[in-house]
ZAMARGU-4260 file (C-alpha; in steps of 0.2 Angstrom, whole numbers, plus 5000, padded with zeros to 4 digits):
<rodrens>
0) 5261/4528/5966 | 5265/4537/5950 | 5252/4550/5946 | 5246/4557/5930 | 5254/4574/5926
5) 5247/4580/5910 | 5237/4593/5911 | 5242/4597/5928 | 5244/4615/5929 | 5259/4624/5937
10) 5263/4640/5942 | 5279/4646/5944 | 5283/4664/5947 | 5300/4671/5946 | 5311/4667/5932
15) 5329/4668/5939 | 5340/4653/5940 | 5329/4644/5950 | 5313/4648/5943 | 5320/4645/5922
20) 5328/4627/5932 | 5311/4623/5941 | 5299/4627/5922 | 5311/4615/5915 | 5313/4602/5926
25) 5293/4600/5930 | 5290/4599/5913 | 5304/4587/5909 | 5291/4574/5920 | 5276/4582/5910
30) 5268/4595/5920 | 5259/4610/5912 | 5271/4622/5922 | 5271/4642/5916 | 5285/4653/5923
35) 5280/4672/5927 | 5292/4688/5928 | 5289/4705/5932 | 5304/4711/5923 | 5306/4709/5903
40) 5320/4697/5903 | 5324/4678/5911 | 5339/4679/5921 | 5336/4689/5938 | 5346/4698/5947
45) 5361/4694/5933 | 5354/4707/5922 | 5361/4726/5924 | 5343/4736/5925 | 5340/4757/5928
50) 5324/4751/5935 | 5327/4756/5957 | 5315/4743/5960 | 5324/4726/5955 | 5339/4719/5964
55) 5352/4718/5949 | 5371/4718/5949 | 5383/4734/5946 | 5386/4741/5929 | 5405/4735/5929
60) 5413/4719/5921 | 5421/4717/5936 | 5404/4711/5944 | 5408/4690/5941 | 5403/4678/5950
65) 5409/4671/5967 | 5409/4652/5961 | 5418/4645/5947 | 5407/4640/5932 | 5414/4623/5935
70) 5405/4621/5950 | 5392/4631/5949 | 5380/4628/5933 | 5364/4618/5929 | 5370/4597/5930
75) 5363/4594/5913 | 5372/4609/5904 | 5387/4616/5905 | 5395/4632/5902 | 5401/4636/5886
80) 5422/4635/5886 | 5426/4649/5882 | 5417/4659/5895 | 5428/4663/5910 | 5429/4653/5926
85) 5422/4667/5935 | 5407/4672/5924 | 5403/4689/5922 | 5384/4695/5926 | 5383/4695/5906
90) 5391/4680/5904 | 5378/4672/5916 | 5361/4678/5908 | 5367/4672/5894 | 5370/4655/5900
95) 5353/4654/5907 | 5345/4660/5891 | 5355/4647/5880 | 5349/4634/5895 | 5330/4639/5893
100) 5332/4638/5872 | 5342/4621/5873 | 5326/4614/5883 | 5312/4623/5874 | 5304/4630/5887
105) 5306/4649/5883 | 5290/4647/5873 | 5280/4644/5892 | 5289/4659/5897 | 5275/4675/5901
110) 5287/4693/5905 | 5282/4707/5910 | 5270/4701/5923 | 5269/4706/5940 | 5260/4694/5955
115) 5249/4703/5965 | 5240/4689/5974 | 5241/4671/5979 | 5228/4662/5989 | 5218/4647/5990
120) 5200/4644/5981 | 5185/4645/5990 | 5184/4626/5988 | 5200/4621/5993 | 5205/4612/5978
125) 5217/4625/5969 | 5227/4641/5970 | 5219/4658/5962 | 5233/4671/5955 | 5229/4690/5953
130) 5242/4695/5939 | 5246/4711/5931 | 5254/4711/5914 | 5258/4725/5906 | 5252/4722/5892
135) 5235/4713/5895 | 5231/4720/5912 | 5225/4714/5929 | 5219/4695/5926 | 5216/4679/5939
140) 5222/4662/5934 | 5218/4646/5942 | 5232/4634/5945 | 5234/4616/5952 | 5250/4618/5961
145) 5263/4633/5963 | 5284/4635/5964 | 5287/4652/5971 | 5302/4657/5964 | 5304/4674/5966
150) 5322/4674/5976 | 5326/4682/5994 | 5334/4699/5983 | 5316/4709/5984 | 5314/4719/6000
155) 5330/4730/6004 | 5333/4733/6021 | 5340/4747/6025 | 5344/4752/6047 | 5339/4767/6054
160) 5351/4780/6063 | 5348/4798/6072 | 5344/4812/6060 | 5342/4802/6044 | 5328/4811/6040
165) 5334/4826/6043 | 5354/4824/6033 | 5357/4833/6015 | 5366/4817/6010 | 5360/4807/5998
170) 5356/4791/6005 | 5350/4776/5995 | 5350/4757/5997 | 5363/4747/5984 | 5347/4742/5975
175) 5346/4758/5970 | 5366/4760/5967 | 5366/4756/5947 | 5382/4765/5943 | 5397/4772/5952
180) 5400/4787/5937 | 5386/4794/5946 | 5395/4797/5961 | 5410/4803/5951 | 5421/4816/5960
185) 5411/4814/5977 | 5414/4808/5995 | 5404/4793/5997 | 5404/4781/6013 | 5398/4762/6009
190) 5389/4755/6026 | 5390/4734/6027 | 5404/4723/6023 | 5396/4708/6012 | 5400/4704/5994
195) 5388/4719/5988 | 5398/4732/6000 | 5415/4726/5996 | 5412/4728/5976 | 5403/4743/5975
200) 5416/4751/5987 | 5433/4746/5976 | 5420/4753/5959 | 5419/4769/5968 | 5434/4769/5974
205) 5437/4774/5955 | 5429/4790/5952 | 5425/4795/5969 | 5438/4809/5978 | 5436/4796/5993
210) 5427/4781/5998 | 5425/4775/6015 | 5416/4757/6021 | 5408/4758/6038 | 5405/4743/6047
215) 5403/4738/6064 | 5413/4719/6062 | 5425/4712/6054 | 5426/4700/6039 | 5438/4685/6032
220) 5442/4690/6015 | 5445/4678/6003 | 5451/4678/5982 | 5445/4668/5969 | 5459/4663/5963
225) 5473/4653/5972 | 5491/4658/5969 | 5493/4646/5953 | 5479/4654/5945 | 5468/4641/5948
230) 5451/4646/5955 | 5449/4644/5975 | 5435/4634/5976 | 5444/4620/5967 | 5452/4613/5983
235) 5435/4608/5988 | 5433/4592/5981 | 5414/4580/5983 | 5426/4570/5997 | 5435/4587/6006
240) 5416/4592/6008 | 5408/4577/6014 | 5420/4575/6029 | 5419/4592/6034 | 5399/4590/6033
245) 5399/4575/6045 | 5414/4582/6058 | 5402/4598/6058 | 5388/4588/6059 | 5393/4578/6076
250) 5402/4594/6084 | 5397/4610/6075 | 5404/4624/6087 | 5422/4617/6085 | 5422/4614/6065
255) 5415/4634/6066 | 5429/4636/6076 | 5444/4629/6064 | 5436/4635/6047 | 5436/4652/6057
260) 5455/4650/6063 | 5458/4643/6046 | 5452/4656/6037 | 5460/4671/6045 | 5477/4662/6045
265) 5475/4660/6024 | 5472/4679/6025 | 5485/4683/6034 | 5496/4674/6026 | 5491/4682/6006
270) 5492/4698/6014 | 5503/4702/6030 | 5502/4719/6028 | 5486/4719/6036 | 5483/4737/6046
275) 5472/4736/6062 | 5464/4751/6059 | 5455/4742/6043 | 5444/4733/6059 | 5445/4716/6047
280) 5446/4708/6064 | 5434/4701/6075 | 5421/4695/6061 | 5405/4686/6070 | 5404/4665/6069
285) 5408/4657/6052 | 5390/4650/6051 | 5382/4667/6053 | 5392/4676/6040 | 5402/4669/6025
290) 5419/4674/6017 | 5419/4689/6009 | 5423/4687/5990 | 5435/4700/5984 | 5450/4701/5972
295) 5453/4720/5975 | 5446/4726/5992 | 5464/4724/6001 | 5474/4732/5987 | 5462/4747/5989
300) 5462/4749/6009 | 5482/4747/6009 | 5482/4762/5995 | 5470/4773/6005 | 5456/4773/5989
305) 5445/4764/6000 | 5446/4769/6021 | 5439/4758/6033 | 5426/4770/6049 | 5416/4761/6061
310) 5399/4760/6063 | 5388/4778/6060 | 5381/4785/6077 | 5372/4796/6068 | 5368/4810/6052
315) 5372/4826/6061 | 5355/4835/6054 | 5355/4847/6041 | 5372/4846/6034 | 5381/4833/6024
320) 5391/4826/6038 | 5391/4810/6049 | 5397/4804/6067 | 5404/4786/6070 | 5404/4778/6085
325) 5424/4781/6090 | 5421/4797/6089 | 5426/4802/6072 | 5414/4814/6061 | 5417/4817/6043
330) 5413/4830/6033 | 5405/4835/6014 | 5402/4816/6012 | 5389/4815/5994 | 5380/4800/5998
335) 5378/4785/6009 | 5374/4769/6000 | 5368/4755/6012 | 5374/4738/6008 | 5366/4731/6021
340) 5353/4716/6015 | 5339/4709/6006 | 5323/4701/6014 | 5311/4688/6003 | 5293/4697/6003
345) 5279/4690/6008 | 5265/4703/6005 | 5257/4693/5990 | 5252/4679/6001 | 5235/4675/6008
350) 5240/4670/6026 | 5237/4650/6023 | 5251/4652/6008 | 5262/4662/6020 | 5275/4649/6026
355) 5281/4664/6041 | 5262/4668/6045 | 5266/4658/6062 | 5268/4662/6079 | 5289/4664/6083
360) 5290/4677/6097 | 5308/4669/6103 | 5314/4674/6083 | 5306/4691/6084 | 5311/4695/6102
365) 5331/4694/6094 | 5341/4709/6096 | 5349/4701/6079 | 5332/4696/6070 | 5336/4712/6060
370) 5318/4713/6050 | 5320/4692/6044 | 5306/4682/6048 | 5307/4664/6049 | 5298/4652/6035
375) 5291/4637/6041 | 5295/4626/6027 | 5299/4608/6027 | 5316/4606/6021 | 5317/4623/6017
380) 5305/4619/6001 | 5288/4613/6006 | 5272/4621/6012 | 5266/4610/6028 | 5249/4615/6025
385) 5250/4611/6007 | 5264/4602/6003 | 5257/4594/5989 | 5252/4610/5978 | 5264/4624/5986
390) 5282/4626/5987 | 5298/4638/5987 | 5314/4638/5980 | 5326/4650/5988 | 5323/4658/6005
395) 5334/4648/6012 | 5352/4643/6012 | 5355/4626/6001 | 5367/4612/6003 | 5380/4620/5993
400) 5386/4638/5988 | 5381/4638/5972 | 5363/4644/5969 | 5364/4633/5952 | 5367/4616/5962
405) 5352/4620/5977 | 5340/4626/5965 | 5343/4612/5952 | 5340/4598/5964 | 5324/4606/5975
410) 5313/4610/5960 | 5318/4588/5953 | 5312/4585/5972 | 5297/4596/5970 | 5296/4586/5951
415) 5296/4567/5960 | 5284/4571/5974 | 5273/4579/5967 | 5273/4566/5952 | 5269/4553/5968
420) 5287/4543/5965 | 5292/4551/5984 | 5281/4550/5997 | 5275/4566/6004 | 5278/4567/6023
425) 5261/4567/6036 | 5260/4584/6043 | 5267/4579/6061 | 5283/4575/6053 | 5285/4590/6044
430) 5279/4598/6060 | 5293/4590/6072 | 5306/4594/6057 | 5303/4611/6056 | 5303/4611/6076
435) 5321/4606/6075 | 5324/4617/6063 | 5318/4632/6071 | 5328/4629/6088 | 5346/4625/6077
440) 5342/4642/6069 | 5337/4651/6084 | 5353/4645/6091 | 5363/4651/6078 | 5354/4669/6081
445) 5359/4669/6096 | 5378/4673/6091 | 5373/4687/6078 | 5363/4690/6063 | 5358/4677/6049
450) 5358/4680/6030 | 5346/4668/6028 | 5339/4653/6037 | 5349/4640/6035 | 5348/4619/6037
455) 5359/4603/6040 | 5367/4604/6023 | 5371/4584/6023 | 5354/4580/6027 | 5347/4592/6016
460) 5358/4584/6001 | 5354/4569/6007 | 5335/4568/6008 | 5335/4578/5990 | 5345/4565/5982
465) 5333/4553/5988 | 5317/4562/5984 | 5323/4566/5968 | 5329/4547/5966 | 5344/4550/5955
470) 5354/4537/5966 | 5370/4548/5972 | 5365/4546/5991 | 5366/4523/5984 | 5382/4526/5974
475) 5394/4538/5979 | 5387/4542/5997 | 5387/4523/6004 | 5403/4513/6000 | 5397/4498/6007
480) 5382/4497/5996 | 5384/4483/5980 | 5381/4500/5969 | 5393/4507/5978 | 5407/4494/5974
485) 5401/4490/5957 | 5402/4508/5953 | 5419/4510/5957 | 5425/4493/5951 | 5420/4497/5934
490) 5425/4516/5934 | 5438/4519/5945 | 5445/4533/5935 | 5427/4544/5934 | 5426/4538/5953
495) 5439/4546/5959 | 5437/4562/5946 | 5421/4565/5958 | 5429/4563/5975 | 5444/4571/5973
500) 5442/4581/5957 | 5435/4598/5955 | 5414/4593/5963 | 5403/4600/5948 | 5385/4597/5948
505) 5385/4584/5934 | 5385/4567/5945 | 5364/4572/5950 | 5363/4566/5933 | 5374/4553/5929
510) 5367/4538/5936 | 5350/4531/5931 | 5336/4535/5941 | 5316/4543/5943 | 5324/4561/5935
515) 5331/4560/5918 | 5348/4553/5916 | 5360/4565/5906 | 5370/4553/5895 | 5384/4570/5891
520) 5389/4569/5912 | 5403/4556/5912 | 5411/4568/5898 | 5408/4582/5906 | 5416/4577/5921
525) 5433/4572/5912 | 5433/4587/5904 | 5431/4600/5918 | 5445/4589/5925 | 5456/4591/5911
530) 5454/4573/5905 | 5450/4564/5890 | 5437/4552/5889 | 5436/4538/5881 | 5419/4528/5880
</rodrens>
């Protein structure tokens, strides 16, 4: 049963891509929703910032973005043509920004104001906020219902060696690493092999006398671009996906397996120059770490601008030099930047708002847990002890790679549910859910460390479609449905620009439904496909 919104009150705190999405959608059903941010700009990490204590991206144009625009952008609003297909961190604040203007919600937008507290009245019935803004000082709010938004970028994690204590090398986190002309005519040794490592090492590979990356696995690397200078991620299409989704989902260790062997075999064919010593080989299971994004890492390695060194054993103490687990020490090295993760934080939650305030000693006990706790969240999304009035956006891993596409579709979820057009689940549901969950996670732990908790992407799609009632799971995800049929009959050309086509975001809004139709995504479809349409 529809329920009346106005006038419901909404917190939600974090104004990234999924927190400008979440203000946006919730009031596109008519809830009083305000966004909060610390920083003094909408846009989250995709903003360059000085500030040590926000997770930002490098000061260099050569910081883009890992998934084409094409596929990776809000479903109701495109990215202007004439930006890139890889969007640059500049390009990408700007995108949201426009987004928030072309909405109007920019006006329910509060900056500069840091969350201090969250937790539950003393009569149960809503949620008291201890804020600080800058401007107006510490203050309590009282909202009906709050979207944390804040991201899993806040809490750096950084290992421990021997002797780090005691070393003259500088040693800093990446969210601390703001500019590679800092480290301009120094040694500098980069530990991690992620995305972050891989692009701060070929920056300082620039100015740097030398620049080594120490990890202790391998990684399959991956361009963006294919050899026809189309970007990679267009071979992907909606269909490609699906099937891949539904073999992993019936024998998972075995499509691990192939995208593993797959993977490797693409690399080595792009670059068979390949040098053991760069240790790219063995990388740990395909679902515990993703391909590494990186146009320029090989080239640097094969020119000896960037050297590979195994894992540190330890900071030989007082001096400015470092031993690695073969055996190998180097000397007068300037600084060690640790690109080594990010954790969410949960230190502003009351313990019955804090989805990991639960008993997990099997997680904990891991050798690979690594610092991550483990959020009991239905669907990744819902409180279970208040799923009507608390939820979170981006702990962990979505349905898709892009951040754009997951984000976009939780927050209409969280919209129709809490609206009462999608039945809230009873709590033992939610319980035996997350039960599952839990094991299928711990499993995967098992094997090696976790960049974030993950889920059953085609079941997560799946129940977001239908709680978010925008008829895909009807139309393109049952072809024996009368939709289904209808559908295709009557727009076999748009039909098959969505199965086999590049697989933007803009089908969540195409078809009528409980969300807002878009009436621009038919067109937007042709056109990312290169096709006219014609009404």
């Amino acid at each position: 049963m529809e329920v009346k919104t106005e006038g419901v009150r909404v917190a939600v705190l974090g104004l990234g891509i999924a927190g400008v999405g979440t203000v946006k959608n919730l009031r596109e059903e008519g809830f009083d929703a305000i966004g909060y941010e610390r920083s003094d700009w909408v846009g989250g990490l995709w903003q360059w910032s000085t500030d040590t204590r926000q997770t930002t991206i490098l000061k260099n144009e050569g910081t883009r973005a890992n998934i084409s625009k094409q596929r990776s952008c809000y479903q109701d609003f495109p990215f202007p043509e004439d930006v890139p297909n890889y969007p640059s961190g500049d390009d990408v604040v700007k995108y949201i920004q426009s987004y928030a203007a072309h909405f109007g919600v920019s006006e329910h937008f509060r900056l500069g104001v840091s969350i201090e507290r969250v937790e539950r009245t003393s009569d149960g019935k809503q949620w008291l906020i201890k804020l600080n803004d800058k401007n107006n000082g510490v203050q309590t709010k009282l909202f009906d219902k709050v979207v944390v938004t804040t991201g899993a970028y806040c809490q750096a994690f950084t290992p421990k060696y021997p002797g780090m204590g005691e070393t003259k090398i500088q040693v800093l986190h990446s969210q601390n690493f703001k500019d590679p002309n800092d480290f301009a005519g120094k040694r500098v040794v980069v530990v991690g092999f992620s995305n972050t490592a891989a692009d701060a090492a070929t920056d300082l590979s620039k100015v740097t006398t030398q620049t080594y990356i120490s990890h202790r696995t391998g990684a399959r690397i991956i361009t963006r671009m294919m050899n026809k200078g189309k970007p990679m991620d267009w071979r992907a299409s909606r269909r490609v996906t699906s099937l891949t989704q539904k073999v992993n989902a019936r024998f998972p260790k075995l499509t691990g397996k192939l995208g593993s062997w797959f993977l490797e075999r693409m690399m080595k064919k792009q670059w068979p120059f390949i040098q053991p010593s760069w240790n790219l080989s063995p990388a740990p299971p395909i679902a515990n770490k993703s391909p590494l994004m990186n146009d320029e890492i090989i080239s640097c390695l094969k020119a000896g601008t960037v050297k590979s060194a195994r894992d540190i054993q330890r900071f030989i103490p007082n001096s400015k030099s470092l031993e690695f687990t073969d055996g190998v020490t180097l000397t007068d090295i300037g600084a060690v930047i640790f690109c080594t993760g990010y954790y969410s934080d949960w230190s502003i939650f009351a313990p019955e708002a804090d989805p990991t305030a639960f008993a997990v000693p099997e997680w904990d006990a891991s050798p690979h847990q690594n610092g991550l706790r483990f959020p009991r969240l239905y669907q990744g999304l819902l409180s279970t002890r208040f799923p009507e009035s608390l939820a979170f956006i981006g702990p962990v891993r979505g349905f898709s790679g892009s951040a754009f596409v997951n984000y976009d579709l939780w927050s209409q979820a969280v919209a129709q549910m809490w609206k009462g057009n999608y039945p809230l689940p009873s709590r033992a549901e939610m319980d035996a859910w997350c039960d599952r969950n839990y094991k299928s996670n711990l499993a995967q732990l098992q094997d090696w460390h976790l960049q974030k908790v993950g889920l059953n992407p085609q079941e997560l799609e799946h129940w977001l479609n239908d709680a978010a009632g925008n008829g895909v799971n009807e139309i393109l995800g049952n072809s024996w449905s009368w939709a289904a049929w209808k559908f295709w009959w009557s727009n076999r050309a748009l039909y098959k620009l969505i199965m086999t086509g590049i697989d933007t975001p803009f089908p969540y809004r195409l078809f009528e439904g409980r969300r807002k139709k878009w009436d621009g995504a038919a067109e937007a479809i042709y056109k990312v496909n290169g096709k006219k349409y014609v009404r």
